[in-house]
mmCIF file of the C-alpha atoms, coordinates in Angstrom:
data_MODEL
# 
_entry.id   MODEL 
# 
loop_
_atom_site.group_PDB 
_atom_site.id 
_atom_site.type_symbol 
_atom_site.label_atom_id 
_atom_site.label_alt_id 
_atom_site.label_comp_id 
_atom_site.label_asym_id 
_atom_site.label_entity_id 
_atom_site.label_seq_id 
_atom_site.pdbx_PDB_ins_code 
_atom_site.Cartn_x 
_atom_site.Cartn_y 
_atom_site.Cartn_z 
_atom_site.occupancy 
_atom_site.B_iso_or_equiv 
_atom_site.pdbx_formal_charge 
_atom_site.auth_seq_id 
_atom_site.auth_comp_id 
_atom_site.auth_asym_id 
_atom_site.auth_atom_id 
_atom_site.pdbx_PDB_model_num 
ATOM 1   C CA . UNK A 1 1   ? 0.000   0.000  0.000   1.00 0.00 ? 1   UNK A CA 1 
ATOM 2   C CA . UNK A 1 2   ? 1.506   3.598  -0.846  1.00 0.00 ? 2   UNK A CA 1 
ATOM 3   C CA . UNK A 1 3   ? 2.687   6.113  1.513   1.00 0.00 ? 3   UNK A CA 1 
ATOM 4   C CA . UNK A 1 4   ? -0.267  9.059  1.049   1.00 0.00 ? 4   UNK A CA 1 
ATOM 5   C CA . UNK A 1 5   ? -0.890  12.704 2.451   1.00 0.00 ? 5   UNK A CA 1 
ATOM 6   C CA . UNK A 1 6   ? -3.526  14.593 2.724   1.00 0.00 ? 6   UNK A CA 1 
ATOM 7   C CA . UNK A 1 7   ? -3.817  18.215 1.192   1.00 0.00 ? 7   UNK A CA 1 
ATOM 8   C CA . UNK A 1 8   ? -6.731  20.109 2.861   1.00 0.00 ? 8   UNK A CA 1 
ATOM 9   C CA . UNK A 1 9   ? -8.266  23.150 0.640   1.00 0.00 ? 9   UNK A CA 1 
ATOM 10  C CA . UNK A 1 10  ? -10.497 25.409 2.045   1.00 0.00 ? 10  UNK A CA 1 
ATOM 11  C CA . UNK A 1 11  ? -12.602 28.479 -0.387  1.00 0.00 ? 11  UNK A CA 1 
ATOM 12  C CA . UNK A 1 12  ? -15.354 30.262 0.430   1.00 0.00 ? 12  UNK A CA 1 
ATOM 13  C CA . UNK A 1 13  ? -18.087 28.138 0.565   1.00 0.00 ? 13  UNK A CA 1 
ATOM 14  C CA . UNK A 1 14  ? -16.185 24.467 0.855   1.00 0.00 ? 14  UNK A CA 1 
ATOM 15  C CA . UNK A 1 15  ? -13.839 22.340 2.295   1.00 0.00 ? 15  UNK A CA 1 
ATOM 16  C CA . UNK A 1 16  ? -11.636 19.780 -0.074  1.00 0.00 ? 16  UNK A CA 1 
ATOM 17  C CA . UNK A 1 17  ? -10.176 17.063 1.033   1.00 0.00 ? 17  UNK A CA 1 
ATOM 18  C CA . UNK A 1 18  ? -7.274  15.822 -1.365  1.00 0.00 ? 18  UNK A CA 1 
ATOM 19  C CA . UNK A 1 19  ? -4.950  12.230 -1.395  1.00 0.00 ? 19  UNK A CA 1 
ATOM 20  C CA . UNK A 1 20  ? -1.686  12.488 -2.888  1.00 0.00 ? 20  UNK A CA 1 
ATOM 21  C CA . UNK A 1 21  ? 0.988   10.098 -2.813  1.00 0.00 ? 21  UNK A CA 1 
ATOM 22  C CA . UNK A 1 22  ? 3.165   11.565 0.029   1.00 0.00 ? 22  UNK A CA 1 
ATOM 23  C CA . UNK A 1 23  ? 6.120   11.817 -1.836  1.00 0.00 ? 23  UNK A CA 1 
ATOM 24  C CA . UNK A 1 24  ? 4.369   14.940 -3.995  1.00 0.00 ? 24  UNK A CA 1 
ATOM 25  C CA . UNK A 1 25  ? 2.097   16.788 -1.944  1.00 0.00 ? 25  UNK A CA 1 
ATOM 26  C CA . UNK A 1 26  ? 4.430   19.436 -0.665  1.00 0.00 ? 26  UNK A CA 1 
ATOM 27  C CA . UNK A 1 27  ? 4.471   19.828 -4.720  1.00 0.00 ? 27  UNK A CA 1 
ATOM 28  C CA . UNK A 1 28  ? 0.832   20.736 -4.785  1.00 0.00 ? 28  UNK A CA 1 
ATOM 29  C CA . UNK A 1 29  ? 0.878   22.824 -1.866  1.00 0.00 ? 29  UNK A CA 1 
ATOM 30  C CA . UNK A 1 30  ? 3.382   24.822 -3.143  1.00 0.00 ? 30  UNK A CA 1 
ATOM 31  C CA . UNK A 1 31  ? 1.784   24.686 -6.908  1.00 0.00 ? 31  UNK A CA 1 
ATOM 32  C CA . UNK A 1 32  ? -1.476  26.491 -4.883  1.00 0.00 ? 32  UNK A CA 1 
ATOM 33  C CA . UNK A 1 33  ? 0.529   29.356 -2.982  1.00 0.00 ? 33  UNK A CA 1 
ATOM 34  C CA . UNK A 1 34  ? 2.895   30.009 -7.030  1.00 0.00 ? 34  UNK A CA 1 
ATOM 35  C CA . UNK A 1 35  ? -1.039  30.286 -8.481  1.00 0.00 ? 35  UNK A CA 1 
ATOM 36  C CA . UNK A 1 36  ? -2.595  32.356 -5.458  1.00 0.00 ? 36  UNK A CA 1 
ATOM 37  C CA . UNK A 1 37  ? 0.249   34.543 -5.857  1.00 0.00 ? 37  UNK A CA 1 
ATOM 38  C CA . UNK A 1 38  ? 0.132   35.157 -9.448  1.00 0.00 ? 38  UNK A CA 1 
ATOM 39  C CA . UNK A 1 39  ? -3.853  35.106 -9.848  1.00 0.00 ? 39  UNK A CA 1 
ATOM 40  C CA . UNK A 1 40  ? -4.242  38.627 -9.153  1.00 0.00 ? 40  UNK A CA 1 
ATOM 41  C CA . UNK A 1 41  ? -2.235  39.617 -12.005 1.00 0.00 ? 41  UNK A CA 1 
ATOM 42  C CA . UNK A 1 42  ? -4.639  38.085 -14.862 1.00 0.00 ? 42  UNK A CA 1 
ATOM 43  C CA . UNK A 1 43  ? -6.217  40.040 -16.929 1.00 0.00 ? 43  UNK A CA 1 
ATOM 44  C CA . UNK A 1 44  ? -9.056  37.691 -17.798 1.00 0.00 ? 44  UNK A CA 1 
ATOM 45  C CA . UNK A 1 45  ? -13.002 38.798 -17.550 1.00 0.00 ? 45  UNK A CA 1 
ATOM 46  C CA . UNK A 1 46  ? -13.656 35.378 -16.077 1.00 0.00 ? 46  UNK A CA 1 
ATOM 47  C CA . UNK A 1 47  ? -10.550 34.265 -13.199 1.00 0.00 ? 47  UNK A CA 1 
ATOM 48  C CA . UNK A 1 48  ? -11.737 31.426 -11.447 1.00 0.00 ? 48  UNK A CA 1 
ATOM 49  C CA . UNK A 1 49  ? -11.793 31.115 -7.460  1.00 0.00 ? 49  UNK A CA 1 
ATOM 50  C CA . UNK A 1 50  ? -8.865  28.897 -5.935  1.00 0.00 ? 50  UNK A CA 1 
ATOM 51  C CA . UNK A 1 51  ? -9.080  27.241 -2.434  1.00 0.00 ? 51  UNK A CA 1 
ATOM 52  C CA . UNK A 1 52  ? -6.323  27.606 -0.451  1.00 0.00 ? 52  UNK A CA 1 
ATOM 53  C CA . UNK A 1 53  ? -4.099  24.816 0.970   1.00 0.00 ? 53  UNK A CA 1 
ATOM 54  C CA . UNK A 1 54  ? -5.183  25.346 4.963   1.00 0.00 ? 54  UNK A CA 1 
ATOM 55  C CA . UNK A 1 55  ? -3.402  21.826 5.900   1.00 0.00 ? 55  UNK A CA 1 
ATOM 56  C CA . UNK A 1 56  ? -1.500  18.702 4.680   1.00 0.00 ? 56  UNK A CA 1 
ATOM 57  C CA . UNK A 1 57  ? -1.649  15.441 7.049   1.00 0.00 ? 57  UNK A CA 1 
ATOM 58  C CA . UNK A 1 58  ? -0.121  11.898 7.054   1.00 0.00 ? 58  UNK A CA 1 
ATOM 59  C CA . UNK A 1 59  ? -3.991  10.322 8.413   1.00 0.00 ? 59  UNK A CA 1 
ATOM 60  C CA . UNK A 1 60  ? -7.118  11.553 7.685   1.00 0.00 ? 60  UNK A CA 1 
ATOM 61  C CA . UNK A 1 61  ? -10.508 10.236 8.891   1.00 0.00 ? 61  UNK A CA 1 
ATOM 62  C CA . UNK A 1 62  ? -13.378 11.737 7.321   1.00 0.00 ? 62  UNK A CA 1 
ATOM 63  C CA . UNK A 1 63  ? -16.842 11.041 9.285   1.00 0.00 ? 63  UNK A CA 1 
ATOM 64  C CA . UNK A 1 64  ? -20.011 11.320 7.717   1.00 0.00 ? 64  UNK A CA 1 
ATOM 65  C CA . UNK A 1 65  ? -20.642 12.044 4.335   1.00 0.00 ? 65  UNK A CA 1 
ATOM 66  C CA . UNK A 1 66  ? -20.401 15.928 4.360   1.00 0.00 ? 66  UNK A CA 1 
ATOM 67  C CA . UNK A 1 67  ? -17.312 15.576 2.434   1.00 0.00 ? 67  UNK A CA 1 
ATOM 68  C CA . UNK A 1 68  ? -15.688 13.296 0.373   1.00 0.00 ? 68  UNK A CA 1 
ATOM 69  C CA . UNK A 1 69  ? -11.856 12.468 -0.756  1.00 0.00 ? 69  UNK A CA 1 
ATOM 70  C CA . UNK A 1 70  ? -10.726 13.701 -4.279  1.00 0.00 ? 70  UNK A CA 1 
ATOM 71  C CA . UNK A 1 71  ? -7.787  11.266 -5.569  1.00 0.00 ? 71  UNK A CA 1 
ATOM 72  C CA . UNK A 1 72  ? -4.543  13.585 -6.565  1.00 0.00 ? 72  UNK A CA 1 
ATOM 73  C CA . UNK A 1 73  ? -4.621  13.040 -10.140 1.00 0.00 ? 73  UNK A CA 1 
ATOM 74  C CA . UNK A 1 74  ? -8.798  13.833 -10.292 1.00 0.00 ? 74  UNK A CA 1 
ATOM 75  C CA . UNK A 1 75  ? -8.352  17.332 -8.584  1.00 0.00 ? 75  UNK A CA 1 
ATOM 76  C CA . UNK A 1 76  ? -4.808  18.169 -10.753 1.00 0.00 ? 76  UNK A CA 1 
ATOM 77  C CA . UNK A 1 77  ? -6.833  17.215 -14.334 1.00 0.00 ? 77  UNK A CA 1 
ATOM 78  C CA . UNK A 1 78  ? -9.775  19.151 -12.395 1.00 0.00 ? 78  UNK A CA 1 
ATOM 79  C CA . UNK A 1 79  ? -7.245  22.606 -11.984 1.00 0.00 ? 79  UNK A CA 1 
ATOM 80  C CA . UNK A 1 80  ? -5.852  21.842 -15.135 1.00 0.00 ? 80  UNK A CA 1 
ATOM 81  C CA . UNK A 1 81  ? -9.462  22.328 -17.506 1.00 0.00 ? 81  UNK A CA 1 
ATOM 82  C CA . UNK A 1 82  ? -10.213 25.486 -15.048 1.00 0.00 ? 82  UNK A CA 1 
ATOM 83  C CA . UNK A 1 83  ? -6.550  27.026 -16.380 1.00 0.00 ? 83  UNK A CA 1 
ATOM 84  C CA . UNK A 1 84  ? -6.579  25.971 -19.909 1.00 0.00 ? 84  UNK A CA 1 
ATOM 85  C CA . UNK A 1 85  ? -10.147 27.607 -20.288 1.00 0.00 ? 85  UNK A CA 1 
ATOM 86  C CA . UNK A 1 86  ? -9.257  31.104 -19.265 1.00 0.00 ? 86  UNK A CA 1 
ATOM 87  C CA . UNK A 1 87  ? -9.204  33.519 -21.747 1.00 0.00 ? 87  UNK A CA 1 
ATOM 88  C CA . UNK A 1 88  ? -6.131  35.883 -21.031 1.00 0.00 ? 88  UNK A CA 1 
ATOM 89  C CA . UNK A 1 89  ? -5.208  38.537 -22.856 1.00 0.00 ? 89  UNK A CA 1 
ATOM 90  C CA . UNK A 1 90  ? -1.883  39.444 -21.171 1.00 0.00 ? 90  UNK A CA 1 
ATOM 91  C CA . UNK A 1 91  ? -0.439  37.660 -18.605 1.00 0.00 ? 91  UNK A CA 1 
ATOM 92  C CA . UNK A 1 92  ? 1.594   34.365 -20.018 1.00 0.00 ? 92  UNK A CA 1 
ATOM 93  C CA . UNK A 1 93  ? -1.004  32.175 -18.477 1.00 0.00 ? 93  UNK A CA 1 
ATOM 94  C CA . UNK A 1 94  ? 1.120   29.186 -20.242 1.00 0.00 ? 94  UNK A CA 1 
ATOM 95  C CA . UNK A 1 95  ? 3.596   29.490 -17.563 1.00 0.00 ? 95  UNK A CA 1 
ATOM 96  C CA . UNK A 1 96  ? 1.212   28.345 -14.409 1.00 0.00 ? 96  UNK A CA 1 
ATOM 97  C CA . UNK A 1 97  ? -0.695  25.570 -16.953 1.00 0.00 ? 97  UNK A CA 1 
ATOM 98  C CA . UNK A 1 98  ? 3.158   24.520 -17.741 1.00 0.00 ? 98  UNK A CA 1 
ATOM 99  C CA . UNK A 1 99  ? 3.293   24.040 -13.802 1.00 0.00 ? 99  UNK A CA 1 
ATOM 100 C CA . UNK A 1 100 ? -0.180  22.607 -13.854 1.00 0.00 ? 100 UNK A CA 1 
ATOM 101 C CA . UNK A 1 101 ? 0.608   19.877 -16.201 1.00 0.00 ? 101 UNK A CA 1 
ATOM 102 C CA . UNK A 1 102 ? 4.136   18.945 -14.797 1.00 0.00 ? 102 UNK A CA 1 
ATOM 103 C CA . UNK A 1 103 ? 2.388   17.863 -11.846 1.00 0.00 ? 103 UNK A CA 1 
ATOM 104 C CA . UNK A 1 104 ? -0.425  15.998 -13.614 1.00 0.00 ? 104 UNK A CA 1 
ATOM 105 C CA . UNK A 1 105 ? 2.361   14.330 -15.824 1.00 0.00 ? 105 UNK A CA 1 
ATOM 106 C CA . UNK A 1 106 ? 4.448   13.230 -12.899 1.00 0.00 ? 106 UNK A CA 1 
ATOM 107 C CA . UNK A 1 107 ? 0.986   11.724 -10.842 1.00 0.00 ? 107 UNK A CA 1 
ATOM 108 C CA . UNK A 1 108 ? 0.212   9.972  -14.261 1.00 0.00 ? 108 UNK A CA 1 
ATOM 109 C CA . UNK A 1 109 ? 3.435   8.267  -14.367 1.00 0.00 ? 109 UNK A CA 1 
ATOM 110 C CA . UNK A 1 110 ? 3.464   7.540  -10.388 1.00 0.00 ? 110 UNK A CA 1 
ATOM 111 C CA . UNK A 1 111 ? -0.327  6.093  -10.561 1.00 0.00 ? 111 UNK A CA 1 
ATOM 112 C CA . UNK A 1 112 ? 0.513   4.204  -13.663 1.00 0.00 ? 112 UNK A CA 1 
ATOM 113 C CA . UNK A 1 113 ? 3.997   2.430  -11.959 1.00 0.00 ? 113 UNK A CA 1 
ATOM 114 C CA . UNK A 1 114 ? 2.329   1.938  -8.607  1.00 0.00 ? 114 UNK A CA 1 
ATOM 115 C CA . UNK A 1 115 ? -1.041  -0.172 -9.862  1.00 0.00 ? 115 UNK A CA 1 
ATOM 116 C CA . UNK A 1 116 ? 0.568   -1.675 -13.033 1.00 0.00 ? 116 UNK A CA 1 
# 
């Protein structure tokens, strides 16, 4: 069984609850502070609203069914539509999707080696 983490997002009106294989979930948290910090600066009519990382943790317990737990690769492909569909007109969005899709290509390659 793999070593997992959990990456706790928190927006406005929700709570996300996200497993990542231990080993790159300090990668995601830091992927969500690079695009909090350079969201402000598109130009786009329509910028879409990012959670914030709030927590990572090595168990996680969730009781009821309130909320449920989004597999690493699922929320990354998730993030990854939201960029690719903005329509900027000045900021070189291809730099965070670039970042975006690094991530999604390295969880592809670790989900496909660890349930071959």
């Amino acid at each position: 069984m793999p070593q997992m983490r959990y990456v706790i997002l928190k927006s406005e009106q929700q709570v996300e609850f996200v497993e990542m294989p231990s080993s790159y979930s300090y990668q995601l948290t830091a992927l969500n502070q690079r695009l909090h910090k350079e969201l402000e600066k598109l130009t786009a009519d329509h910028v879409p609203q990012l959670p914030r990382v709030i927590a990572e943790c090595d168990d996680l317990e969730l009781v009821g069914t309130a909320h449920t737990l989004i597999q690493g690769l699922d929320y990354i492909n998730r993030l990854e539509k939201t960029f690719a569909g903005i329509q900027e007109k000045s900021y070189p969005l291809i730099s965070l999707l670039t970042e975006i899709r690094a991530l999604q290509a390295q969880l592809e390659q670790w989900y496909e080696e660890e349930f071959e």
